[in-house]
Each structure stands twice: as structure tokens, then as C-alpha cells.
CHARMM-style PDB file with segment names, atoms N, HN, CA, C and O in Angstrom:
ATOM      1  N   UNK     1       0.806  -1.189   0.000  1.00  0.00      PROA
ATOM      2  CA  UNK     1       0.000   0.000   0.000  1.00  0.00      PROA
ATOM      3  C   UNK     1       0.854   1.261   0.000  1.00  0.00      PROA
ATOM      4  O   UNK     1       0.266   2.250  -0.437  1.00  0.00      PROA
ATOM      5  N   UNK     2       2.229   1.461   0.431  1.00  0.00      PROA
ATOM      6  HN  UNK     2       2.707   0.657   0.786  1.00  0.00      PROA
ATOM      7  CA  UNK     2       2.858   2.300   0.883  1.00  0.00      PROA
ATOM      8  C   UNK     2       3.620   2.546  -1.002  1.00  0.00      PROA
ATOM      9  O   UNK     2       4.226   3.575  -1.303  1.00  0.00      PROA
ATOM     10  N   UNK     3       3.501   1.941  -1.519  1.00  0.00      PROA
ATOM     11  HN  UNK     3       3.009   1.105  -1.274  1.00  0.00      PROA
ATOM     12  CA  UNK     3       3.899   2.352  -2.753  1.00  0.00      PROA
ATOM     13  C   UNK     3       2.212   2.856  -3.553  1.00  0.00      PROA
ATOM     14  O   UNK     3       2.207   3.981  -4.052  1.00  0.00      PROA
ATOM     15  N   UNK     4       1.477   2.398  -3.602  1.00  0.00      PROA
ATOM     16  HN  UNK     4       1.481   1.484  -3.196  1.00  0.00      PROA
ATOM     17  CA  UNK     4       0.489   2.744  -4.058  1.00  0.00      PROA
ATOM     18  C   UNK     4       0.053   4.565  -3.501  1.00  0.00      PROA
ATOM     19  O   UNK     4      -0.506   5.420  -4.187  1.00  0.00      PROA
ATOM     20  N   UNK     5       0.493   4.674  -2.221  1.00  0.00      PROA
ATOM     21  HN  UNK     5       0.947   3.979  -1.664  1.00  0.00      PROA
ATOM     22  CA  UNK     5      -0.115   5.709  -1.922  1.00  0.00      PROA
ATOM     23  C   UNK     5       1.540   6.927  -2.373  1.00  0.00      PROA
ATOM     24  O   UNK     5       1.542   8.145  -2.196  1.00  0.00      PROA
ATOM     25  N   UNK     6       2.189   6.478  -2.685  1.00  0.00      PROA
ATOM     26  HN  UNK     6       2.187   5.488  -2.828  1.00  0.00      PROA
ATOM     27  CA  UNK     6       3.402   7.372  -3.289  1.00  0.00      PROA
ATOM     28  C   UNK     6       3.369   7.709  -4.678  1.00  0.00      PROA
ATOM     29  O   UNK     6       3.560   8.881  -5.004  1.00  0.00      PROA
ATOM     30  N   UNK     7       3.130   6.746  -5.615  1.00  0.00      PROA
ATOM     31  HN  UNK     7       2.975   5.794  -5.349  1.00  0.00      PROA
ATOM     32  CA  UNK     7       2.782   7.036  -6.946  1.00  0.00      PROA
ATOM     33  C   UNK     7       1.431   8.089  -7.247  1.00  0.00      PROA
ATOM     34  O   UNK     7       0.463   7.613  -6.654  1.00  0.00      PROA
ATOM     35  N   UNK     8       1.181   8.941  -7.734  1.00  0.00      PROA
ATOM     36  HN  UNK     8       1.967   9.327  -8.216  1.00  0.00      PROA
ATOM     37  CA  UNK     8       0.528  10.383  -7.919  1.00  0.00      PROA
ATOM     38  C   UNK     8      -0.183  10.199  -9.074  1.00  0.00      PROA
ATOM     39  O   UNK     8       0.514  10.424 -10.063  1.00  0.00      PROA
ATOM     40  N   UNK     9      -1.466   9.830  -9.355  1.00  0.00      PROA
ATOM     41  HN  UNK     9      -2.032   9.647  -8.552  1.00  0.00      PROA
ATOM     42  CA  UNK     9      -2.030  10.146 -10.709  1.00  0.00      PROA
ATOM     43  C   UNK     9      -2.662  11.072 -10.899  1.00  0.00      PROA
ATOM     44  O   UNK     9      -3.410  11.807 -10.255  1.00  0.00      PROA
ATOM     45  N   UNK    10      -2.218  10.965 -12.071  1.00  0.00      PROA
ATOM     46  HN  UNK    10      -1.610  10.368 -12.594  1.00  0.00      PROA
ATOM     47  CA  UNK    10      -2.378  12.090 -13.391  1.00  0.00      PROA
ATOM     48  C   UNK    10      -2.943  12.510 -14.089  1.00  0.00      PROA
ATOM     49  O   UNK    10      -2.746  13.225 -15.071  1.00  0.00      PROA
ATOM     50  N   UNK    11      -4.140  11.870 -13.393  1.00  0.00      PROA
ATOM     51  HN  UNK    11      -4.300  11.289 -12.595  1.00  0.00      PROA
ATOM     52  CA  UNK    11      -5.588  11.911 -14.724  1.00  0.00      PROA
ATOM     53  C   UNK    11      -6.166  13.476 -14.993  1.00  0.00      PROA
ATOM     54  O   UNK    11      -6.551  14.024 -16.026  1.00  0.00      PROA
ATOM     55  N   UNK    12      -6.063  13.903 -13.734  1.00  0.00      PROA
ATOM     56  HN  UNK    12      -5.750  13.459 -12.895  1.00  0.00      PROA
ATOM     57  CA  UNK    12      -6.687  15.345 -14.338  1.00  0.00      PROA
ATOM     58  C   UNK    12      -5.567  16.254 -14.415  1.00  0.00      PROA
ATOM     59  O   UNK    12      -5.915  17.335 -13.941  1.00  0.00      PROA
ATOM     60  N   UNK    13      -4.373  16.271 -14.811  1.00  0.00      PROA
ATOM     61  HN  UNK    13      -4.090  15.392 -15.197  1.00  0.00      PROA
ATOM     62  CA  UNK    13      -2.967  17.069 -15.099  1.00  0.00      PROA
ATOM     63  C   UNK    13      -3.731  16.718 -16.720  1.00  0.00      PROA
ATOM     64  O   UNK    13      -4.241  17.634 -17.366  1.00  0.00      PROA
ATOM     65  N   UNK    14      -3.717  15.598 -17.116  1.00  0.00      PROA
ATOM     66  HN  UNK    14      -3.303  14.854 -16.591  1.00  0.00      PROA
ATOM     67  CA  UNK    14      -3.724  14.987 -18.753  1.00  0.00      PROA
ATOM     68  C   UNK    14      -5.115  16.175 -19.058  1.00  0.00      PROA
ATOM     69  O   UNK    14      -5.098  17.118 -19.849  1.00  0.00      PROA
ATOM     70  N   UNK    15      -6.211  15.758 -18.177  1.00  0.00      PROA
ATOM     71  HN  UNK    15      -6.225  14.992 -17.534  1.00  0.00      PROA
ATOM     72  CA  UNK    15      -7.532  16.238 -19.004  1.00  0.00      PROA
ATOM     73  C   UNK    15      -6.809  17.969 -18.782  1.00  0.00      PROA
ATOM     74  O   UNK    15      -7.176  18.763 -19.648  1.00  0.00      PROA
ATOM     75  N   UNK    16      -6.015  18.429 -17.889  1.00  0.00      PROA
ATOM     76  HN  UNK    16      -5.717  17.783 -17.186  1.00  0.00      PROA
ATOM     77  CA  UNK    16      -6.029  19.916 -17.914  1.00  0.00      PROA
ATOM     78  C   UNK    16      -5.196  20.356 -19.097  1.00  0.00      PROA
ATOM     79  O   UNK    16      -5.218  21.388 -19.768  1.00  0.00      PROA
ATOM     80  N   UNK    17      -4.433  19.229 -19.153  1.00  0.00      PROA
ATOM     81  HN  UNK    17      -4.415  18.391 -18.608  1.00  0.00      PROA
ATOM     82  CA  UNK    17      -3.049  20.222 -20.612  1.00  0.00      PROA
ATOM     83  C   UNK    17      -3.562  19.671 -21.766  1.00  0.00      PROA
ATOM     84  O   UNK    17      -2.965  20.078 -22.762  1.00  0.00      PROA
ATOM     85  N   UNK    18      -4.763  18.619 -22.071  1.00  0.00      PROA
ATOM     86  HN  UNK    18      -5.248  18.288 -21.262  1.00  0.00      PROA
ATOM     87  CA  UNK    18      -5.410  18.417 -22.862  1.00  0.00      PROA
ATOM     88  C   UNK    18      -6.451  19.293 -23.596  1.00  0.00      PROA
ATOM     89  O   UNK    18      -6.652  19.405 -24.805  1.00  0.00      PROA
ATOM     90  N   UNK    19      -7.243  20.062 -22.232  1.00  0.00      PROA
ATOM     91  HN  UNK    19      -7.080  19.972 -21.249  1.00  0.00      PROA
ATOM     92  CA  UNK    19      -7.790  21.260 -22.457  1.00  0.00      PROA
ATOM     93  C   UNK    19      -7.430  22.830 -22.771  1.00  0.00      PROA
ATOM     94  O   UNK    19      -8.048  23.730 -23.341  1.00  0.00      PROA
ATOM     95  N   UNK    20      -6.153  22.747 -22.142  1.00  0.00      PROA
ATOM     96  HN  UNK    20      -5.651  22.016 -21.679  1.00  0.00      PROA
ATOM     97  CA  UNK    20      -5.554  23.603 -22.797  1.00  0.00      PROA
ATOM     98  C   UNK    20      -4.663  23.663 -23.918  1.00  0.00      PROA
ATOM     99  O   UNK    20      -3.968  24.671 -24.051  1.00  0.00      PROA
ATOM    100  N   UNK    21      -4.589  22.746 -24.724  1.00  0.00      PROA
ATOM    101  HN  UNK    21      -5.153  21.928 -24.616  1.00  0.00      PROA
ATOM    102  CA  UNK    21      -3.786  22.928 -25.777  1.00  0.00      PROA
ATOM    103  C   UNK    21      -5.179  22.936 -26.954  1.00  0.00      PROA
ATOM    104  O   UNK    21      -5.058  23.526 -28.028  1.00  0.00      PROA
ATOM    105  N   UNK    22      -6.521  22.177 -26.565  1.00  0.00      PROA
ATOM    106  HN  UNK    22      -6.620  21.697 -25.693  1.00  0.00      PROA
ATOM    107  CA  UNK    22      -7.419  22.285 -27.274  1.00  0.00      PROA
ATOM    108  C   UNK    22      -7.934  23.726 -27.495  1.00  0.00      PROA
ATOM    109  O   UNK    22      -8.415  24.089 -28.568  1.00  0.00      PROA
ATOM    110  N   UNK    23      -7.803  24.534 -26.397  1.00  0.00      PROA
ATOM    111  HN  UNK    23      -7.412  24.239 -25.525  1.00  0.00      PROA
ATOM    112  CA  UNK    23      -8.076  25.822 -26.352  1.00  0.00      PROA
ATOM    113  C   UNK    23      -7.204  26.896 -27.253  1.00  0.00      PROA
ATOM    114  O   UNK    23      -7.705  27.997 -27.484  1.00  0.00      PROA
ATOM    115  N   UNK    24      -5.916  26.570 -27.751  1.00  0.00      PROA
ATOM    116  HN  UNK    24      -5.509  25.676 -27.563  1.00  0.00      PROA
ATOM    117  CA  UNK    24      -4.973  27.049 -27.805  1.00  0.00      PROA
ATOM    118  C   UNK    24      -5.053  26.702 -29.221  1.00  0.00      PROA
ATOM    119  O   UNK    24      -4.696  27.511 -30.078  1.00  0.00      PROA
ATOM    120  N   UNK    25      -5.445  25.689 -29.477  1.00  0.00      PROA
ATOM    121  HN  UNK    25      -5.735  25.032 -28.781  1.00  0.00      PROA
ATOM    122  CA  UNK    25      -5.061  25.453 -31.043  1.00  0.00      PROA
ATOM    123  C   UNK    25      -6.594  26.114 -31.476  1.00  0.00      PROA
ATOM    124  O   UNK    25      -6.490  26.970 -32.355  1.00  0.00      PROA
ATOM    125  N   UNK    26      -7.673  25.914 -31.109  1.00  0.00      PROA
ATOM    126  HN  UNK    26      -7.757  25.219 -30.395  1.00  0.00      PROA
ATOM    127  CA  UNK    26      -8.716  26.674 -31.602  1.00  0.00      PROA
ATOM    128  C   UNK    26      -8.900  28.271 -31.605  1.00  0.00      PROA
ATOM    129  O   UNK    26      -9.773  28.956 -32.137  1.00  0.00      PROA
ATOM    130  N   UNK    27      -7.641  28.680 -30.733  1.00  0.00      PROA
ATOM    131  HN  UNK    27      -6.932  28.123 -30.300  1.00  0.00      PROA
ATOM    132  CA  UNK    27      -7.533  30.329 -30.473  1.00  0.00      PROA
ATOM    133  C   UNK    27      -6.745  30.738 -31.771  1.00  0.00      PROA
ATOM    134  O   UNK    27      -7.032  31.666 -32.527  1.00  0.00      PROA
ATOM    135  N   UNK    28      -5.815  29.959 -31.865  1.00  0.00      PROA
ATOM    136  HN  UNK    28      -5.582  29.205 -31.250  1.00  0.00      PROA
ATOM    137  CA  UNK    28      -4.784  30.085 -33.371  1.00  0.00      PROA
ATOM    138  C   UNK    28      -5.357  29.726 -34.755  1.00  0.00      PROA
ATOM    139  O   UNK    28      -4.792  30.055 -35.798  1.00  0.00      PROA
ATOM    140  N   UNK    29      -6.523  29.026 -34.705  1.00  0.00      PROA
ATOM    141  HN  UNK    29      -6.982  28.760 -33.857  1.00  0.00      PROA
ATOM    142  CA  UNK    29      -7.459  28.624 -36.195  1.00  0.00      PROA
ATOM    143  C   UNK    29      -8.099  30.002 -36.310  1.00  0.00      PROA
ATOM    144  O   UNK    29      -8.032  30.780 -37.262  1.00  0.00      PROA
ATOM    145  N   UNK    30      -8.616  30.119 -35.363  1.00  0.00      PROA
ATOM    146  HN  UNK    30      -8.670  29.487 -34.590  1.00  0.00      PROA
ATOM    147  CA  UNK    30      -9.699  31.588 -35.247  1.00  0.00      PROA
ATOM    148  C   UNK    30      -9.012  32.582 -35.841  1.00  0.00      PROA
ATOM    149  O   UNK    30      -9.499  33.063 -36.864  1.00  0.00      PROA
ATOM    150  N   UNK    31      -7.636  33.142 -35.288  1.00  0.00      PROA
ATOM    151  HN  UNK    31      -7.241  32.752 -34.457  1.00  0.00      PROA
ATOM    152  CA  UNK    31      -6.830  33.993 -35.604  1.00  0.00      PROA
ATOM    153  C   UNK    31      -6.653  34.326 -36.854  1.00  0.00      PROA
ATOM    154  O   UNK    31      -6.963  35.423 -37.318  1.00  0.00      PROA
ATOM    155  N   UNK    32      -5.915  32.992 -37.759  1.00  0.00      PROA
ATOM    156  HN  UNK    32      -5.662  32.101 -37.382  1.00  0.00      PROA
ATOM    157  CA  UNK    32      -5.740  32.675 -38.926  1.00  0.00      PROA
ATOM    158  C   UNK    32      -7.070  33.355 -39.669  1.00  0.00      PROA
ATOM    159  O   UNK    32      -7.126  34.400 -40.317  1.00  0.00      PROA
ATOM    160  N   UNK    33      -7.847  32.647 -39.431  1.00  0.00      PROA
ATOM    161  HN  UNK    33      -7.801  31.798 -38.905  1.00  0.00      PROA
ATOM    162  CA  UNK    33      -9.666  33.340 -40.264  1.00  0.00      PROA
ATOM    163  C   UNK    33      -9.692  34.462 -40.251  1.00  0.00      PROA
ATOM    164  O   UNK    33     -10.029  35.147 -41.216  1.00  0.00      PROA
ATOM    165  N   UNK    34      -9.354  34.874 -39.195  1.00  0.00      PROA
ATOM    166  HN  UNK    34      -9.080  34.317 -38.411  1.00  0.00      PROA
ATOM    167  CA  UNK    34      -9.148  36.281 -38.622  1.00  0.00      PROA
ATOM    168  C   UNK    34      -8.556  37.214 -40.031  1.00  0.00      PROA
ATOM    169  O   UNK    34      -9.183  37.914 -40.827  1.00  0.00      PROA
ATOM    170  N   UNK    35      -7.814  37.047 -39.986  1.00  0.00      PROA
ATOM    171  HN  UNK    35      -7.304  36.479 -39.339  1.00  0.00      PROA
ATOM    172  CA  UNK    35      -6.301  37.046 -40.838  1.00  0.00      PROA
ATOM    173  C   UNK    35      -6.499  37.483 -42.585  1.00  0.00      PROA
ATOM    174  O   UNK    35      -6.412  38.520 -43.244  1.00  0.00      PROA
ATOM    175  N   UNK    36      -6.840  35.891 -42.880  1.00  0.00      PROA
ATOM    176  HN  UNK    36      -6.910  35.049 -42.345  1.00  0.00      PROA
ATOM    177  CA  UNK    36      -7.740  35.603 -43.735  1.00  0.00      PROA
ATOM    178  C   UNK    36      -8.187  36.876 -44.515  1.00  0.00      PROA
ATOM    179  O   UNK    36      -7.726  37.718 -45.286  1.00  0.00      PROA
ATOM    180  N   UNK    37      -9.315  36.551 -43.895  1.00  0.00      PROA
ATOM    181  HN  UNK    37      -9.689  35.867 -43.268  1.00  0.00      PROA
ATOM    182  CA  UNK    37     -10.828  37.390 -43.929  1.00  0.00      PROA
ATOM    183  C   UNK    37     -10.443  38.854 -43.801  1.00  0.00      PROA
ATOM    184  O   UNK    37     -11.410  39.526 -44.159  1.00  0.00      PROA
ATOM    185  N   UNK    38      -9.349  39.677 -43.408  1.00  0.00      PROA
ATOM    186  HN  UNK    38      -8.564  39.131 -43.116  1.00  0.00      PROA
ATOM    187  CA  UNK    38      -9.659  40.905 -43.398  1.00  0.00      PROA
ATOM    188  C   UNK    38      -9.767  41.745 -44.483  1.00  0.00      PROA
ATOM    189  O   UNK    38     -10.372  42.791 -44.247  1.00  0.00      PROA
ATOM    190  N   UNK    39      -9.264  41.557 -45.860  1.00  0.00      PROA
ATOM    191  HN  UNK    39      -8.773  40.708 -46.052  1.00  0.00      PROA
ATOM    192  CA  UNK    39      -8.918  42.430 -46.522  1.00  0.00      PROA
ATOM    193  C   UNK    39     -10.534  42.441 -46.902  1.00  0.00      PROA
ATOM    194  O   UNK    39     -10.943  43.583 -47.112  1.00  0.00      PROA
ATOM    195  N   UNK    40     -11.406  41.532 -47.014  1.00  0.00      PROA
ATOM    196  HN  UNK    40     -11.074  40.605 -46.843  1.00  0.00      PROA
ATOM    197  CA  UNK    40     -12.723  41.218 -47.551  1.00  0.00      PROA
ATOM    198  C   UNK    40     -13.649  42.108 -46.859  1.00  0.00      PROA
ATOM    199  O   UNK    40     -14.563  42.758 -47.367  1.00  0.00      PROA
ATOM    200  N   UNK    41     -13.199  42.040 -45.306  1.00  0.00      PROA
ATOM    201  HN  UNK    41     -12.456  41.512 -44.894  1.00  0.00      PROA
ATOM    202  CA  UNK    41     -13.821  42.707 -44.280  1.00  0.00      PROA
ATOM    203  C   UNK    41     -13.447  44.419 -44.757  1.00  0.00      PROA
ATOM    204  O   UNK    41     -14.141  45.275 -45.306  1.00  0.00      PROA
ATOM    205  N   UNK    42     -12.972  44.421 -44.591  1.00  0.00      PROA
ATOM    206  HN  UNK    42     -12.408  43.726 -44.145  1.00  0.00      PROA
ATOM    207  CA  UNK    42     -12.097  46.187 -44.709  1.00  0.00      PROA
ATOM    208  C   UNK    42     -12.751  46.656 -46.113  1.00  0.00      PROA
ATOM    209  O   UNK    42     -13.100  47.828 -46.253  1.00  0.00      PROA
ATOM    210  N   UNK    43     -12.940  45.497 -47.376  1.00  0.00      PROA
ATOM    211  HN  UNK    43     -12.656  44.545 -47.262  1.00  0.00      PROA
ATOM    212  CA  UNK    43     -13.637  45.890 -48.918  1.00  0.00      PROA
ATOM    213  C   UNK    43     -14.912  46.782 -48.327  1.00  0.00      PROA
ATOM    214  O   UNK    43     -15.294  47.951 -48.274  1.00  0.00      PROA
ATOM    215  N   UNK    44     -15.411  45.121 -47.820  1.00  0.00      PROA
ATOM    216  HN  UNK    44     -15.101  44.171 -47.863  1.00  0.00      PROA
ATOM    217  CA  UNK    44     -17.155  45.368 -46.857  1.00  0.00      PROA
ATOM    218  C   UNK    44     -17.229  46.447 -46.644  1.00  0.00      PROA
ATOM    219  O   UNK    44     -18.187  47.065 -47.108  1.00  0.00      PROA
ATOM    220  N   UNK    45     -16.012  47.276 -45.666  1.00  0.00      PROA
ATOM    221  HN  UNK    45     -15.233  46.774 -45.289  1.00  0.00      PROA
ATOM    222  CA  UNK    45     -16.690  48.539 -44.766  1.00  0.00      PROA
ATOM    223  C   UNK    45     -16.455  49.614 -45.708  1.00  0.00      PROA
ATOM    224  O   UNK    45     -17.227  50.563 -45.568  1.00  0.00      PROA
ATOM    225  N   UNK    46     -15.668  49.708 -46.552  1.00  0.00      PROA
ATOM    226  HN  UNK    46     -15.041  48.938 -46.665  1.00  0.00      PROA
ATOM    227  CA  UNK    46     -15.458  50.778 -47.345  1.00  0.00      PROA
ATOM    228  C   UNK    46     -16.544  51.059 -48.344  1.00  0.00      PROA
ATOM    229  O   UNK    46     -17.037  52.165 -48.567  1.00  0.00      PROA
ATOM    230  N   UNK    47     -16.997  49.398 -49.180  1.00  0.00      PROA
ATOM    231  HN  UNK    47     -16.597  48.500 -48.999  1.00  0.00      PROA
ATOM    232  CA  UNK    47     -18.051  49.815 -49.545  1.00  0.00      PROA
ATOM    233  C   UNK    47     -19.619  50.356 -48.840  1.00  0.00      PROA
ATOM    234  O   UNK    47     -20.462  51.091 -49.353  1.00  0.00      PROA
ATOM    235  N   UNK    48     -19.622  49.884 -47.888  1.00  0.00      PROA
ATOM    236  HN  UNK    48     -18.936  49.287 -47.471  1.00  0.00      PROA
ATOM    237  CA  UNK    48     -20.866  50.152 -46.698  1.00  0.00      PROA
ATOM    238  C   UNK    48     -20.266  52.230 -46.434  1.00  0.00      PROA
ATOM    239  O   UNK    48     -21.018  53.084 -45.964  1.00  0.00      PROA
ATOM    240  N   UNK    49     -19.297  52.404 -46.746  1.00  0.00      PROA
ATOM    241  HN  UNK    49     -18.686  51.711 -47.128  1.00  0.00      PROA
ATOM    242  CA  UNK    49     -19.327  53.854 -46.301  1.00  0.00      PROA
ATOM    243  C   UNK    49     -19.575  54.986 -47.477  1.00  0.00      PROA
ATOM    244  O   UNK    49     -20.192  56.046 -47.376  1.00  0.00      PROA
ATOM    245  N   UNK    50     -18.729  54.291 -48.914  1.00  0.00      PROA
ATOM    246  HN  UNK    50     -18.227  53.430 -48.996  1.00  0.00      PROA
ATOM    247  CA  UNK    50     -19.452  54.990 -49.441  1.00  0.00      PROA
ATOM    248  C   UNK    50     -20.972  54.989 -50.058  1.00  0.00      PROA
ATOM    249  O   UNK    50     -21.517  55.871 -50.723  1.00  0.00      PROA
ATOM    250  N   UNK    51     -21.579  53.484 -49.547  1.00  0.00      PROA
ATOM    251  HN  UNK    51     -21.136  52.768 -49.007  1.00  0.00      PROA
ATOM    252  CA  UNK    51     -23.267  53.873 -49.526  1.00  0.00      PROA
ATOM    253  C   UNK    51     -23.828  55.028 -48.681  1.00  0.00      PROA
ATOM    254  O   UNK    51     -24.898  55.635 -48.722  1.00  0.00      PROA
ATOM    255  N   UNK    52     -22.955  55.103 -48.057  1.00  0.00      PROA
ATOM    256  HN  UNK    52     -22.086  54.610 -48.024  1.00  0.00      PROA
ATOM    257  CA  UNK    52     -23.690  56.076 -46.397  1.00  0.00      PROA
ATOM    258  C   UNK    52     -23.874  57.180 -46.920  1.00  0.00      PROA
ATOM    259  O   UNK    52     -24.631  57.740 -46.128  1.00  0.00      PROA
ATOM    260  N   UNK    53     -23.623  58.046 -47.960  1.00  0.00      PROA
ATOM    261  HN  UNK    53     -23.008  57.591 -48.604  1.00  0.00      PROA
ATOM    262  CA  UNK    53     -23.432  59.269 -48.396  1.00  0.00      PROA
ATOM    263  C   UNK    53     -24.924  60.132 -48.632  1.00  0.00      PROA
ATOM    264  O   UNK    53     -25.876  59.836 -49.354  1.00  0.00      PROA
ATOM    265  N   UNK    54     -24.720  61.327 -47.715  1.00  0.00      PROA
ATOM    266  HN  UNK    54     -23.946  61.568 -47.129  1.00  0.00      PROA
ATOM    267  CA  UNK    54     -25.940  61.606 -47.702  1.00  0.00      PROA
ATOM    268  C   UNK    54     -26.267  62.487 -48.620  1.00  0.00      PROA
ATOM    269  O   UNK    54     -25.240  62.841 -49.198  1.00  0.00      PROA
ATOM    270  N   UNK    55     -27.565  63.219 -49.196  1.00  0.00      PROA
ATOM    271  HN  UNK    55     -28.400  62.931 -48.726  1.00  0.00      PROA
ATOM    272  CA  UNK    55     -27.942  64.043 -50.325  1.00  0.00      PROA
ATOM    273  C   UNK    55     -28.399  64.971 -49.913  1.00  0.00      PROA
ATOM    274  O   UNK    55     -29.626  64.881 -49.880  1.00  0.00      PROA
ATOM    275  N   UNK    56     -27.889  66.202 -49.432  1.00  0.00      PROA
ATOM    276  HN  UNK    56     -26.892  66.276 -49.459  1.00  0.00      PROA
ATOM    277  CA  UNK    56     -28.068  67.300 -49.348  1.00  0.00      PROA
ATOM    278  C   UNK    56     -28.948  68.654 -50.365  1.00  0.00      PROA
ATOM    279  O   UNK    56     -28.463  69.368 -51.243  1.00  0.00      PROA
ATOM    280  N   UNK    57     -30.227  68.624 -49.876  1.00  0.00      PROA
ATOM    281  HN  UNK    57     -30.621  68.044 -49.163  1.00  0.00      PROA
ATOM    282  CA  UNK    57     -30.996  69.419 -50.936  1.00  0.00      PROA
ATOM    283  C   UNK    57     -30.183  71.034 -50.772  1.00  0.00      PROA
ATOM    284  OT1 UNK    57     -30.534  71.977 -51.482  1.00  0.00      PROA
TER     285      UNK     57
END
């Protein structure tokens, strides 16, 4: 018993650096899209501004 109670498991060390690397790699996919996607985004707003233009009688 005296060895049993010396050896330390690990089960929730695994599920914690498991969860955090899951977190970590889905923070860095996001990013990427992020990334991606801006120049499309930035088209978007430019065209959305010059719709905005108002007509002054």
C-alpha cells in the first residue's frame, strides 16, 4: 500500500493540458480566419461607407 499511496495520478494534469492545448489550437485557427478574412472585411466597410453618403438638398 505504501507504494500505491506514493505514486501520484495524473488523470486530471492529462484532461487539464489536454484542455488547454485544445483551447490554444482553436484560439490560433480563429486567428488565422481572422487574418484571412480581413482584406474582404475592410472591402465590406469601405463599400458600406461609401453607400452612407448623404444628399443634401
Amino acid at each position: 500500500m505504501s507504494e500505491a499511496a506514493k505514486t501520484k495520478d495524473n488523470f486530471w494534469l492529462y484532461v487539464g493540458g489536454t484542455v488547454i492545448t485544445l483551447l490554444i489550437v482553436i484560439t490560433v485557427v480563429k486567428q488565422s480566419e481572422n487574418e484571412k478574412f480581413a482584406p474582404i472585411k475592410q472591402q465590406l466597410e469601405e463599400e458600406t461607407a461609401q453607400m452612407n453618403i448623404r444628399v443634401l438638398n
